[in-house]
C-alpha positions in Angstrom: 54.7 14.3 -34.4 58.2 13.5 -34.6 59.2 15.8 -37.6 56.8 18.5 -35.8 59.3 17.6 -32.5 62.8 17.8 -34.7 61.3 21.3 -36.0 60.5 22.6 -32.3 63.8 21.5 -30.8 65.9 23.2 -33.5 63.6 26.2 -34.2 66.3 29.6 -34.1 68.9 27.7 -36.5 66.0 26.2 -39.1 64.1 29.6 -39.5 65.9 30.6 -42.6 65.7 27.5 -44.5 62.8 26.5 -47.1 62.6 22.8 -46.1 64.2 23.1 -42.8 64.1 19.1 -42.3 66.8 18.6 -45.3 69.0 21.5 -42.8 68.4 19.2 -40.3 69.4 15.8 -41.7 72.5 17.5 -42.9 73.5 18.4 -39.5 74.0 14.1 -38.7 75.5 13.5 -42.3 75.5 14.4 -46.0 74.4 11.0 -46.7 71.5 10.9 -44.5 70.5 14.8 -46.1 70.9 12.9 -49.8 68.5 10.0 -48.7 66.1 12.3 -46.7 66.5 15.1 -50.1 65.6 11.6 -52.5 62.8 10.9 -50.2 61.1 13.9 -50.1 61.2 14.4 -54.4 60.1 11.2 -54.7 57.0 12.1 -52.7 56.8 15.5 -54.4 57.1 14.2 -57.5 54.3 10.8 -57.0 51.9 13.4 -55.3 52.5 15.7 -58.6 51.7 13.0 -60.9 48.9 11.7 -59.4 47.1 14.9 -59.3 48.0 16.5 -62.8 46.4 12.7 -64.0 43.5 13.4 -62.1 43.0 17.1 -62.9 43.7 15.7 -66.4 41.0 13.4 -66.3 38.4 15.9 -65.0 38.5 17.9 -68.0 39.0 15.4 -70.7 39.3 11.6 -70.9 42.4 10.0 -71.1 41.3 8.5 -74.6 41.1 11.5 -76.6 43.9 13.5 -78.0 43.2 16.6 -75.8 44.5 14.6 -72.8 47.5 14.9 -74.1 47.8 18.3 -74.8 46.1 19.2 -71.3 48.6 17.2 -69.6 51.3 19.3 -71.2 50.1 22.6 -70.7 49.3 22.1 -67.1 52.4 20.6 -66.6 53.9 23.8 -68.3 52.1 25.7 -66.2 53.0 23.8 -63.0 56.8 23.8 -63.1 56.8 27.5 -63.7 54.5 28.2 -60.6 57.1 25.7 -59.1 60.1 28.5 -59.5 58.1 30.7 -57.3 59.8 28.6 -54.7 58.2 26.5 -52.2 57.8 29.0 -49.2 55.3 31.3 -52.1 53.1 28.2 -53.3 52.7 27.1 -50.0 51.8 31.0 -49.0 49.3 31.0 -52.1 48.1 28.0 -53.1 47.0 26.8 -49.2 44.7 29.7 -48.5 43.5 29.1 -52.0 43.0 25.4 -51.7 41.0 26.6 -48.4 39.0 28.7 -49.9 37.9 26.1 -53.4 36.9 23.7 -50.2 35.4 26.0 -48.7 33.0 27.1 -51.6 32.9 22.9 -52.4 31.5 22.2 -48.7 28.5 25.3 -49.4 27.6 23.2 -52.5 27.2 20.3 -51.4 25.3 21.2 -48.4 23.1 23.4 -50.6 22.9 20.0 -52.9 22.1 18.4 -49.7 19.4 20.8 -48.1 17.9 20.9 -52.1 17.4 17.0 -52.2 16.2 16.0 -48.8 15.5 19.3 -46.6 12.8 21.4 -48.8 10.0 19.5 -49.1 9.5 17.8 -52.7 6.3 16.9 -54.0 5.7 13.3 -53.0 4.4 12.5 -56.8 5.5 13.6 -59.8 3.5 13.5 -63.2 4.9 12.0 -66.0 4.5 14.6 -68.8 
């Protein structure tokens, strides 16, 4: 709420910028723009991590040897989608993320309505 407040409050000067908080911490001092700017790489970079391991993981276990080469192609692929610049992915990749959830919620309720709301035979033989 705060950041969202900080944003509001300084809204005509901060339009321009990519990452309009790091504008706005270098307005108080260039120190408190270098921690802010460490800060918020640091988060970019564990979030990044995280998820390329678990996309990783999804397609191939961490034992093999394709791990390895997954984890370097997607990470290929990621940091050249990553000089698109940050104001693209976010105008791409959200509605996209949206969308994958989207079609992920109407499989899972279909899984849902499948398993307990069509009626299933109360005894199956063994064949």
């Amino acid at each position: 709420m705060i950041i969202n407040l900080t944003l509001l409050a300084n809204i005509p000067g901060v339009s321009q910028y990519e990452v309009p908080m790091v504008a706005i911490a270098a307005q108080y001092s260039p120190a408190i723009m270098a921690g802010y700017s460490i800060i918020l790489l640091a988060e970019i970079y564990t979030t990044a991590v995280g998820s390329l391991f678990g996309f990783a993981e999804r397609i191939t276990d961490q034992g093999k040897p394709m791990f390895k080469w997954v984890v370097i192609g997607t990470s290929v692929v990621a940091f050249g989608a990553g000089q698109l610049g940050f104001s693209t992915l976010v105008r791409v990749l959200y509605p996209a993320v949206g969308y994958a959830g989207l079609l992920m919620l109407g499989g899972l309720l279909y899984g849902y309505a499948k398993e307990r709301v069509i009626a299933q035979p109360a005894f199956k033989p063994k064949k």
